[in-house]
VOSEVEX-241096 format. One record per residue (C-alpha): residue in three letters; z, x, y. Coordinates in steps of 0.2 Angstrom, whole numbers, plus 5000, padded with zeros to 4 digits. Example, Ala and Ser with C-alpha at 12.3 -4.5 7.8 and 13.67 -1.06 7.14 Angstrom:
VOSEVEX-241096
Ala503950624978/Ser503650684995/
END
This chain:
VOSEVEX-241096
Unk666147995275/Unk664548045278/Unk664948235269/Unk665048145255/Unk663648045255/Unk662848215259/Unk663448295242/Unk662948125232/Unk661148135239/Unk660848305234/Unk660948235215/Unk658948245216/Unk659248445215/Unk659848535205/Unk661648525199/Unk662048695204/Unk661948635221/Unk663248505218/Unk664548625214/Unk664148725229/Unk664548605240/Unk665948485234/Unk667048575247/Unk666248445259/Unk667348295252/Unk668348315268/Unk667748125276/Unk668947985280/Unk668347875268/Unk669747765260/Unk668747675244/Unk667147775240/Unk666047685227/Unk664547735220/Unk663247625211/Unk662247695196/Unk660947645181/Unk661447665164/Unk660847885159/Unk660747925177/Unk662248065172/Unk663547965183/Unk664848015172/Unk664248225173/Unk664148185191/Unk666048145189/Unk666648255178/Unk665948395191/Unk666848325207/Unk668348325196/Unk668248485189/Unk667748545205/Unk669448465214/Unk670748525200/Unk669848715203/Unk670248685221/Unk672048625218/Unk672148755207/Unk671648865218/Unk672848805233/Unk671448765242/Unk671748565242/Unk672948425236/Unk672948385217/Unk671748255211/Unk672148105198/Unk670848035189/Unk670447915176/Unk669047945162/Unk668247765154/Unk668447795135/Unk667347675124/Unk668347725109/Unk669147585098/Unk670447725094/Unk671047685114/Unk670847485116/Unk672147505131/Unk671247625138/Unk669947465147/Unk671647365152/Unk671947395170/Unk673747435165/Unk673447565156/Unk672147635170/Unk673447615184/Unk674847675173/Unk673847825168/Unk673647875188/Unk675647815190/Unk675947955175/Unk674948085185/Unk675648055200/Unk677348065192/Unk677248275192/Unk677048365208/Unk676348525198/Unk675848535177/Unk677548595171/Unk678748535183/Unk680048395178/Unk679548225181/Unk680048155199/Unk681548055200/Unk680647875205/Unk679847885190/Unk681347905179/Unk682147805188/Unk680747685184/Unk680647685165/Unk682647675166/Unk682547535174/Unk681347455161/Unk682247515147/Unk684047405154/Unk682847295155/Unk682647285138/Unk680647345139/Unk680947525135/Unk679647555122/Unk678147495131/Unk676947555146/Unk677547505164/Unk676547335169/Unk675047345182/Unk676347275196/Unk677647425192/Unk676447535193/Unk675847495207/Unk677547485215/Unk678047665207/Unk676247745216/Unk676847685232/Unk678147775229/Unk677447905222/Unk676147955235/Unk677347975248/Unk677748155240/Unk675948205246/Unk675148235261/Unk673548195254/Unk673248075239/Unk671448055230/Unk671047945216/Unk669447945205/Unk668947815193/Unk667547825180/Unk666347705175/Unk667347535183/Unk666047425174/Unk666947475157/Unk668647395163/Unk669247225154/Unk667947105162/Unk669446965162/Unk670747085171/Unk669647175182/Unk669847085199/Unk671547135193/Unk671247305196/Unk670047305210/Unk671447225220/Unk672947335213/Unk671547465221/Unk671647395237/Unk673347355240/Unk673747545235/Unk672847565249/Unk673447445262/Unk675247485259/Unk675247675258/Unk676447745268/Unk675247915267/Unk673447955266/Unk672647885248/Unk670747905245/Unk669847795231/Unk668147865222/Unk667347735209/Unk666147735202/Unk665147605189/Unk663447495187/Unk663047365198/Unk663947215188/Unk663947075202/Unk665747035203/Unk666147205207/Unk664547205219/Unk665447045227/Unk667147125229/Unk666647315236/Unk665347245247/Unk666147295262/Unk666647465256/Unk665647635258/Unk664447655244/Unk663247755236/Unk661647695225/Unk661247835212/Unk659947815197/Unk659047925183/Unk657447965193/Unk658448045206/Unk658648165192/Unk656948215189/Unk657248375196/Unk658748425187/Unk657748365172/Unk656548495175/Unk657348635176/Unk658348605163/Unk656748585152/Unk656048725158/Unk657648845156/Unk657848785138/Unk656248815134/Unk656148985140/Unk657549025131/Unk657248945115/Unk655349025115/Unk656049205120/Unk657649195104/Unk656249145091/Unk656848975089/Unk655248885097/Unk653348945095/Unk653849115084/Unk652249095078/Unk651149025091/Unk649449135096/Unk649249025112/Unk651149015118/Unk650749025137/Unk649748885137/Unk650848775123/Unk652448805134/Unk651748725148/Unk651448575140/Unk652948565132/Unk653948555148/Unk652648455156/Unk652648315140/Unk654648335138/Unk654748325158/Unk653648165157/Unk654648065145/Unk656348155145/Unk656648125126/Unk655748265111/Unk656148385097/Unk655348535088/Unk655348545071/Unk653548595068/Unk652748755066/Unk650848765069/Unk650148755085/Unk649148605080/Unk650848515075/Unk651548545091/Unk650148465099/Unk650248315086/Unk651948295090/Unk651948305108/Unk650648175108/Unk651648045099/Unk653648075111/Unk654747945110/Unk654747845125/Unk656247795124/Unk657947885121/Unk658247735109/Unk656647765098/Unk657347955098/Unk659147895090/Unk658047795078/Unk657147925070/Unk658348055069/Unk659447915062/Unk658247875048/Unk658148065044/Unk659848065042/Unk660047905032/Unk658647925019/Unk659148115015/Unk659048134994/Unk660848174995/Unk661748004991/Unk663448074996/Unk662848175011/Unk662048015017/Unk663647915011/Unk664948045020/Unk663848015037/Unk663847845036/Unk665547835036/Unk665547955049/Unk664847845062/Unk665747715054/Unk667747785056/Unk666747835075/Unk666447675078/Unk668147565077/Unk669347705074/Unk671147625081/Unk671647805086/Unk671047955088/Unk671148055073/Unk671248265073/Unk670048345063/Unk671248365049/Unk671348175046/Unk669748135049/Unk669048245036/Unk670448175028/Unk669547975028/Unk667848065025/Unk668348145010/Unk669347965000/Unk668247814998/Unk668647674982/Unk666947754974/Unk667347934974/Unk668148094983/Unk667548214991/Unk668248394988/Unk668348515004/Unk667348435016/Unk667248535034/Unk667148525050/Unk665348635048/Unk664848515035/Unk664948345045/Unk664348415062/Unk662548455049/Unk662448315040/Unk662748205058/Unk661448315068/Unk661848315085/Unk662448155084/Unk664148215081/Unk665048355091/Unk666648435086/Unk667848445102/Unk669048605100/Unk670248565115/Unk670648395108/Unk670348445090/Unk669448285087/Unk667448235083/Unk666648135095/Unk664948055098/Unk663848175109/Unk663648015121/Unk663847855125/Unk662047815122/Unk662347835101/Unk663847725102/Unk662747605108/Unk661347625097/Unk662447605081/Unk663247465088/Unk661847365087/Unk661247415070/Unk661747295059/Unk662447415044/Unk663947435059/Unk664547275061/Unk666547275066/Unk666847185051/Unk665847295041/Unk666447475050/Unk668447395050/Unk668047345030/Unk667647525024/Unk669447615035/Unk670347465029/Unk669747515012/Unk670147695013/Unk671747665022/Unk672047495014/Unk673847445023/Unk672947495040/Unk673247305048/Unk672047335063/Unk670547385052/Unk671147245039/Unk671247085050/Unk669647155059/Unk668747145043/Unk668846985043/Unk667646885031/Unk667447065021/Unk669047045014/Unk668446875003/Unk666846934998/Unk666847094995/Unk667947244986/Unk669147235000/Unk669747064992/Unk670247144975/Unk670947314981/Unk672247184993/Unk672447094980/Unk673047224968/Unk674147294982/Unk674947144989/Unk675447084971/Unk677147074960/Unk678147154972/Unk679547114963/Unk679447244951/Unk679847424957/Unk678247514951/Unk677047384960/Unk675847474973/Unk676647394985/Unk678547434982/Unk677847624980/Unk676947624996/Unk678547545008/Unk679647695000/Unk678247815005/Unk677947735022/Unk679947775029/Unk679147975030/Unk678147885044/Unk679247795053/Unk679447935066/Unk677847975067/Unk677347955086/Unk675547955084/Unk675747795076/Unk675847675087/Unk677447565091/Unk677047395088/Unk676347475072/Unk677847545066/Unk679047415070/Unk677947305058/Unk677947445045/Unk679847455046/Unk679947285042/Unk679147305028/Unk680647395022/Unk681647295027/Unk681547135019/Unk681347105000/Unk679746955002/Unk678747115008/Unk676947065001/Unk677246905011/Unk677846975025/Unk676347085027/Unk675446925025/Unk676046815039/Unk676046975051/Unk674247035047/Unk673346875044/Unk672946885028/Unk672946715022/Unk671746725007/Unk672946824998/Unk674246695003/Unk673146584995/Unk672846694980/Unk674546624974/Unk674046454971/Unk672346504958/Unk673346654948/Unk675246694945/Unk675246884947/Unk675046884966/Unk676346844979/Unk677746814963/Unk679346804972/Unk680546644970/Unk681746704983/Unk681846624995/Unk680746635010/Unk681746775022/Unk681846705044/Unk680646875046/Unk679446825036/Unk679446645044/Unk679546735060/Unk678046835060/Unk676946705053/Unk677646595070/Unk677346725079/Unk675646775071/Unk674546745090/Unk672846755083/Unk673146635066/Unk674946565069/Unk674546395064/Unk673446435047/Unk674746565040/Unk676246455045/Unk675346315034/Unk674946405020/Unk676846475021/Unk677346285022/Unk676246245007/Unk676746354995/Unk678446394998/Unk678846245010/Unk680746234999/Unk681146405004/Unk681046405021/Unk682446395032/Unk681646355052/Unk682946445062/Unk683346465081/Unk682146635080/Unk680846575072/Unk680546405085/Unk680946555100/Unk679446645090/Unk678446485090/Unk679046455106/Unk678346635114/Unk676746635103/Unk675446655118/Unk673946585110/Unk674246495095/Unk676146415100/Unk675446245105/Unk674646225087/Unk676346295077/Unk677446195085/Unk676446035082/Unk676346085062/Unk678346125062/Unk678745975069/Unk677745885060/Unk678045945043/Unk679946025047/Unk680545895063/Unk682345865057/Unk682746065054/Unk681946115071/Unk683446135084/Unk682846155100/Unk684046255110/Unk684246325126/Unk683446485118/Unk681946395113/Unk681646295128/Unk681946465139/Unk680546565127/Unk679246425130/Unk679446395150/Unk679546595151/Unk677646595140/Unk676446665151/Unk674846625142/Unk675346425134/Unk676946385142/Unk676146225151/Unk675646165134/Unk676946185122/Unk678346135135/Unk677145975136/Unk677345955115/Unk679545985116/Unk679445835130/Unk678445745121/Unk679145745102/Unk680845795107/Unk680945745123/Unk682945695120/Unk683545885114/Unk682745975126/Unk684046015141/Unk683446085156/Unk684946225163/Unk684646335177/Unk684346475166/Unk682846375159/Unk682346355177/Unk682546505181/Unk681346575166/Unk679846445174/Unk680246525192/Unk680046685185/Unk678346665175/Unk676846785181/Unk675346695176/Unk675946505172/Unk677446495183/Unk676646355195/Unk675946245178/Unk677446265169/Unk678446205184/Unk677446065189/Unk677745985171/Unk679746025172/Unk679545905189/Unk678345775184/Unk679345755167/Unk681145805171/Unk681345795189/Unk682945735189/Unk683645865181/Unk682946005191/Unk684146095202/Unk683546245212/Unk684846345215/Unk684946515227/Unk684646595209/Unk683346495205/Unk682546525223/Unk682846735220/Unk681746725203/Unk680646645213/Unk680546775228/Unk680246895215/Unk678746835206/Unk677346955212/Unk676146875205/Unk676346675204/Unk677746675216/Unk676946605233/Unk676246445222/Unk677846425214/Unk678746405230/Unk677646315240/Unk677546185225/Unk679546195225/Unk679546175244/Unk678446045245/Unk679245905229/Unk680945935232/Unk681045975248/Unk682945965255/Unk683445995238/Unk683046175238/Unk684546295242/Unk683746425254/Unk684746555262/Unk684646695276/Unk684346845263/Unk683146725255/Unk682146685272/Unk682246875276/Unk681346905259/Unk679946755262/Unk679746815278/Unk679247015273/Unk678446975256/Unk677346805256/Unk675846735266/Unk676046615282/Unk675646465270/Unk677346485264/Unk678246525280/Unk677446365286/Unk677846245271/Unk679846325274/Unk679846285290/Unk679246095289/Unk680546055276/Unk681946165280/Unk681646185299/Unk683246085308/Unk684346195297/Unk683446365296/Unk684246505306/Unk682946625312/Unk684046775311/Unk683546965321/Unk683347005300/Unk682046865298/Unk680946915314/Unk681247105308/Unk680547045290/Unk679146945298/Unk678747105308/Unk678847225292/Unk677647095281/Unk676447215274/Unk675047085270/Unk675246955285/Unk676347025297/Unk675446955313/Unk675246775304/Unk676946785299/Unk677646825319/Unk676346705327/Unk677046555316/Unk678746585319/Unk678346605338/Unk677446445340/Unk678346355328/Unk680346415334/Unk679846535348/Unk681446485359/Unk682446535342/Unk681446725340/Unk682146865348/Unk681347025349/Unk682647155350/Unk682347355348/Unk682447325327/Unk681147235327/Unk680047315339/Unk680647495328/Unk680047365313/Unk678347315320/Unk677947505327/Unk678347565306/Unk677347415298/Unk675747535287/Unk674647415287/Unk674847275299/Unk675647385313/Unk674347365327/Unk674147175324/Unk675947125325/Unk676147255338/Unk674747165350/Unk675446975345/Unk677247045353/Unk676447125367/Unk675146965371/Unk676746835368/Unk678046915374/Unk677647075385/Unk679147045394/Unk680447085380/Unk679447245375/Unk680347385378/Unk679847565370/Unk681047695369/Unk681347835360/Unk681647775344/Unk680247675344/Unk678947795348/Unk679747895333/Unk679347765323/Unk677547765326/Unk677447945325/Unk678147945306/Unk676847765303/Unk675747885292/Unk674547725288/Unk674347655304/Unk675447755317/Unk673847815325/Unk673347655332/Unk674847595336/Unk675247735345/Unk673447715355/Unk674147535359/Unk675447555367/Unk674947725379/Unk673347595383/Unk674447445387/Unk676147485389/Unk675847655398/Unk677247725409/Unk678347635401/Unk678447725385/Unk679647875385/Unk678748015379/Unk680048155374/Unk679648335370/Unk679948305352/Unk678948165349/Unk677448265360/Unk677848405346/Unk677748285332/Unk676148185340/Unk675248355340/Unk675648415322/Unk675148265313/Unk674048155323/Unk671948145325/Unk671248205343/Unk671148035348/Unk672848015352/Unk673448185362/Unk671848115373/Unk672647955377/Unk674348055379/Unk673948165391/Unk672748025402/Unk674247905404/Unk675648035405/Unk674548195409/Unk675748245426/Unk677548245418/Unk676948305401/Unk677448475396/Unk676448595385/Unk677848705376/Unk677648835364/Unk678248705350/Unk676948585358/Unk675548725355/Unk676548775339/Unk676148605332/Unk674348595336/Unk673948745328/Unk674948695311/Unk674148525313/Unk673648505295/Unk672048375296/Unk671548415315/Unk672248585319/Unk670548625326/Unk670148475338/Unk672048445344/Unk671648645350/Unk670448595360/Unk671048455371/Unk672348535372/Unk671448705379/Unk670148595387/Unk671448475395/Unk672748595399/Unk672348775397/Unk673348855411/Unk674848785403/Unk674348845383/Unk675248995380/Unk674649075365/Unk676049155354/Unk676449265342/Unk677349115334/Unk675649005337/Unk674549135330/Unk675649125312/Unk675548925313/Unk673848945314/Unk673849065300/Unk674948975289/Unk673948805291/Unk673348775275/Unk672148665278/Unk671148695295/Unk671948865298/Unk670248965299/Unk669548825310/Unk670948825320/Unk671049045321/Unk669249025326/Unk669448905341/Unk670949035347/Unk669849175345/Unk668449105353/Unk669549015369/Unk670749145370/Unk670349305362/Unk671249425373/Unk673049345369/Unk672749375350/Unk673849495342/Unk673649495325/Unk675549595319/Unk675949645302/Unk677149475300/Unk675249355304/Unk674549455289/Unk676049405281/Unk675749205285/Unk674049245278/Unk674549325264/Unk675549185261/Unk674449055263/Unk673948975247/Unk672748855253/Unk671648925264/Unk672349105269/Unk670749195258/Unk669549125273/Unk670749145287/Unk671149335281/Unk669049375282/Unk669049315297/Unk670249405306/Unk669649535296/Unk667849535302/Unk668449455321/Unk669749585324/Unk669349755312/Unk670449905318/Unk671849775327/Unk672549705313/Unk674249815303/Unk673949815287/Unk675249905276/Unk675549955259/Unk676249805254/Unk674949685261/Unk673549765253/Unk674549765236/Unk674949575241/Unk672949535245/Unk672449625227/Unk673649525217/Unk673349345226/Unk671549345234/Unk669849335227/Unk668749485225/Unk667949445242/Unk669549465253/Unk669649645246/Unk667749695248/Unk667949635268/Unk669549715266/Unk668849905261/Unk667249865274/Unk668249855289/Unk669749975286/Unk669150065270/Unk670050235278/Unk671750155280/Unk671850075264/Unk672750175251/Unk672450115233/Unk674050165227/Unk674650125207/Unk675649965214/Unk673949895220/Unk672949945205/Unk674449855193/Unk674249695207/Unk672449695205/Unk672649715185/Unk674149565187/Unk672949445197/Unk673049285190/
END
């Protein structure tokens, strides 16, 4: 931890630094966070600790890094949903190298999702999470890096800052969490107790400074900056002192005395720079230069997508006034300044930062209606960019251009007949995206498409166009269930598009089964629709189990509209298992929308095993549901073993509790149940110690639940102790116990340290698990080992073996070990090539056994071999034994051809220092050396 904070602190230097030393991210930190002002280059920061890590893993120096970059970019709304961010590190995670096929949990996963019927969409934040947890288990070493936290979706982000944590409380391997983001309070409040770093902008002053400085030297000496200056010694100076000074200034003057008046008269403020440069750009003589940039900010701005070059030139080049011919990527990035930049990896334009996003955003020529007016314009069925155009689309061009297009389309040479068979070319276009498509697609599909497109993208003023002039929307027909349906099921204007539909073409309309499920369903406008269908429609409304099912099962307004059904049609609606089932299963509103079944219906509520399983499955809204269950129907609830097991391992004591006070006469308390309790990730040891005081006389602790409590990752130590203090007696470790604890990656460690402290001769300590202890445990441990069974323990070569390929401790296991027990270390040749092939600590390690026990050190042709072979860190551990052990080391033909195709240039330099005269540089080592990657 504190070799990080380290390498944070040093951000007052140069950068240069930085790089140099971001090998020292070696602490134990779990979740690293690190506070910044706005500017204060949190994100270059970032971007250079990332880059540095995927050098390194590139490198086979350390474990691959997944990160996540915060994009402000209205092309990736997503990209701010805490789904999409723990999906993004669940998609990384998903490939053990770039290129290899994905790993079978993963497709396994999206199999399982697309049964499920789900298959087109991203996995949600509770799968993910599930699927890393499974994920990480492939890696020794998991680290996670998140950017700029503060830009997450302020209403879901304690979502993602306990997804966060629980990946870390129930890693079965090592995981690491860097964030990084302002100082917004509730995420202050919830990392308050984590390791963190405060950063800001005048900590940069020296990097500031240098940069100055090293620009302005260069930019005098090419010509580009005082060319024609008679005092330049004097003028440079205070340049880089102004510019320093109030870290904003440009240079387009050519005098002396300019300079000086310019100089004089900085923009404080970053913002003041943006403004003039802005105005410069904007009041150009040009009217279509200053036109094409305008629209370039603009398509910037609230893009839905990201668009390649081709098509963004593209939406430059077509507006309703005019078009412009061959516009290029040279002419946008000259009429925008550096505004603009032009990213060649991506192929796509970009703002040069954050800080001009935010500058246009507030000017008031960039409203979100206005910017969405002018793409909607271009692109005029692009629905995203038309409903966010909003009142634009009644007052301004926009009106008539949708107008004209949205009319007569009945007739086959109507805009909008041409368009929908020119859109099916699209309809596998992947950078499109789904829901999109699926809308578009419909389009085609069903004859009222002008209406159609109407209900699904909110445009009710051209709905209403029909009622002031005959040529828009003409199409007696009538009214198809789609159309109906996607006006229901319209979220953000359900109710005003399903009255106008009812308005004007109220004989038409047929309500059918689908289009009360899509009222049903509708998350934020399905109270509201409901009301206006039955209101104006009651007697063709059938409210099926279907219906009924799609409104318990609504997450967002389920409460509410299963609160209208009962109320208006209180007599049709029948409450089946399956309907109870759907309210069990709810993820948000599951407790609300069950309470109202019981207050309204009680009588008809049944909650069968089935109902109780959904229940036991809700992740999210699961441990309300059941307690409310539990605590209003009481006996009523059909609770069986596999379904105590389950409450047991997966929900909080306050359930446990509430089980137990209803159900207790007739509630087994089964080995599986205590093993559960033991297991529980979250609560473990609150689980054990109510079911001990509560029914001690019925819990028995038997070796599998020992075995449980000795593998729990999180809670491992805690339940451990509660077992141990209650009942000592019944403890017995074994083999198979011990085991256990070695292969507890999360929490083995102090589990292990408990019971060698409390249980101490009485824990059989095998050969094996000595050998395992020393290959993957901390120092800490093979102390306590050797205090309480120091006299009967055996240092074997595998012991010693295991030590030295000990991959995060090599270095300090070696040295208890030698300290504690050095007349029983034997230092092999097959210890000398563990210690070589460690790809972590190996010099470390190589070093200790050359300093302890130098004389035992052979260094044959099959160490160099392991060296050669070591990805990770064999270019340190080959100069060392290079520079410790000079002529001892054999080094053939085919290691040096081996160390010229793999290793750095340094490896060979130390290489030719110390045995220049026995190397031969044969043509096999010239073609590795040629060959090296």
């Amino acid at each position: 931890m504190q070799d990080l904070k380290s390498l944070l602190e040093c951000i007052d230097g140069l950068l240069e630094r930085i790089s140099a030393d971001l090998e020292s991210i070696k602490g134990g930190f779990e979740l690293f966070h690190r506070w910044k002002k706005e500017s204060s280059g949190k994100s270059k920061l970032v971007s250079i600790v990332i880059k540095d890590a995927k050098k390194a893993f590139h490198n086979s120096q350390s474990p691959a890094l997944v990160f996540f970059y915060y994009s402000q970019n209205t092309a990736k709304p997503a990209r701010s949903s805490p789904d999409a961010i723990i999906a993004t590190i669940a998609r990384q995670l998903s490939c053990l190298q770039p290129g290899h096929p994905l790993l079978p949990l993963t497709v396994a996963a999206y199999k399982k999702q697309e049964m499920e019927g789900f298959a087109s969409g991203s996995l949600g934040i509770d799968e993910s999470r599930a699927l890393i947890l499974q994920l990480v288990k492939h890696y020794l070493l998991t680290t996670i890096m998140i950017d700029a936290l503060d830009k997450c979706d302020l209403e879901r982000r304690a979502d993602l800052l306990e997804t966060l944590e629980l990946i870390l409380q129930e890693s079965s391997s090592l995981v690491k969490i860097f964030v990084s983001s302002r100082r917004d309070h509730d995420i202050v409040l919830h990392l308050q107790d984590y390791p963190n770093l405060k950063l800001s902008s005048e900590m940069n002053k020296d990097d500031i400074s240098s940069f100055v400085t090293t620009k302005t030297y260069n930019l005098i000496k090419r010509k580009k900056l005082l060319a024609l200056s008679t005092n330049k010694e004097n003028l440079k100076t205070e340049i880089i002192k102004q510019v320093t000074k109030n870290t904003d200034g440009m240079f387009r003057v050519r005098t002396d005395e300019a300079i000086r008046e310019r100089l004089g008269r900085l923009p404080p403020k970053l913002e003041d720079l943006y403004l003039e440069l802005y105005k410069k750009l904007t009041k150009t003589s040009a009217d279509t230069d200053r036109e094409v940039t305008i629209n370039a900010f603009s398509w910037l701005l609230y893009a839905q997508r990201t668009l390649t070059s081709i098509k963004f030139l593209a939406a430059l080049s077509t507006t309703p006034w005019r078009q412009f011919n061959q516009l290029t990527k040279e002419h946008i990035l000259e009429m925008c300044s550096n505004m603009v930049v032009f990213d060649p990896t991506l192929d796509t334009f970009r703002f040069a930062h954050l800080s001009i996003r935010e500058f246009l955003e507030k000017r008031p020529e960039y409203t979100r209606e206005a910017t969405n007016a002018l793409a909607a314009k271009t692109c005029l069925l692009d629905a995203p960019h038309c409903q966010l155009a909003a009142n634009q689309r009644t007052t301004s061009m926009l009106k008539d251009l949708l107008y004209h297009f949205l009319s007569n389309d009945s007739d086959p040479r109507s805009a909008v007949i041409v368009w929908a068979s020119r859109i099916k070319e699209r309809f596998n276009d992947y950078s499109i995206k789904l829901d999109l498509t699926r809308r578009l697609q419909d389009t085609e599909a069903y004859s009222s498409q002008s209406l159609f497109i109407a209900c699904c993208f909110d445009l009710q003023e051209v709905m209403r166009a029909q009622t002031t002039s005959a040529k828009y929307l003409v199409n007696s027909q009538a009214i198809e269930e789609e159309v109906v349906k996607a006006a229901a099921g319209n979220e953000e204007s359900g109710k005003e598009v399903t009255i106008l539909l009812l308005q004007h073409h109220g004989a038409d309309i047929v309500i059918t089964e689908e289009v009360v499920k899509a009222v049903a369903g509708n998350g934020k406008s399905g109270k509201e629709v409901i009301m206006v269908l039955l209101e104006q429609h009651g007697a063709d409304v059938v409210i099926t189990e279907e219906v009924v099912k799609a409104a318990v099962g609504n997450e967002e307004s389920g409460k509410e509209v299963m609160m209208v059904l009962l109320k208006e049609r209180g007599a049709d609606v029948v409450i089946t298992e399956e309907v109870v089932k759907a309210a069990a299963g709810n993820g948000k509103s599951g407790k609300e929308v069950m309470m109202v079944l019981l207050e309204e219906r009680g009588a008809d509520i049944v909650i069968t095993e089935e109902v109780v399983k959904v229940v036991v499955g809700n992740y999210r809204s699961g441990k309300e549901v059941m307690i409310l269950l539990l605590e209003q129907c009481g006996a009523d609830v059909v609770i069986t073993k596999e379904v105590v097991k389950t409450i047991a391992s997966q929900f909080r004591e306050e359930v446990i509790m509430v089980l137990l006070e209803e159900h207790g006469a007739d509630m087994m308390i089964t080995e599986e149940v205590v093993k559960a309790a033991a297991g529980n990730y979250r609560s473990g040891k609150e689980v054990m110690m109510v079911l001990l005081e509560q029914r001690g006389a019925n819990v028995v602790i038997t070796k599998e639940v020992i075995k449980a409590a000795a593998g729990n990752g999180k809670s491992g130590k805690e339940v451990m102790m509660v077992l141990l203090e209650e009942r000592g007696a019944d403890i017995v470790i074994t083999e198979e116990v011990v085991k256990v604890v070695v292969g507890n990656y999360r929490s083995g460690k102090e589990v292990m340290i408990l019971l060698l402290e409390q249980c101490g001769a009485d824990v059989v300590i095998t050969k094996e698990v000595v050998k395992t202890i020393a290959s993957q445990f901390r120092e800490e441990v093979i102390m306590v080992l050797l205090e309480e069974h120091g006299a009967d323990m055996m240092i074997t070569e595998e012991v010693v073996k295991a030590a030295a390929g000990n991959y995060r401790s090599g270095k300090e296991v070696m040295m208890v070990l030698l300290e504690q027990r050095g007349a029983n270390v034997v230092i092999t040749k097959e210890v000398i090539k563990a210690a070589a092939g460690n790809g972590k600590s190996g010099k470390e390690v190589m070093m200790v056994l050359l300093e302890e026990r130098g004389a035992d050190i052979v260094i044959t042709e099959e160490v160099v071999k392991v060296v050669v072979g070591n990805y990770r860190s064999g270019k340190e551990v080959m100069i060392l034994l290079l520079e410790q052990c000079g002529a001892d080391i054999v080094i053939t033909k085919e290691v040096v051809k081996t160390i010229a195709s793999q290793f750095r240039e340094e490896v060979i330099m130390v290489l030719l220092e110390e045995r220049g005269a026995d190397v031969v540089i044969t043509e096999e080592v010239v073609k590795a050396a040629a060959g090296n990657y």
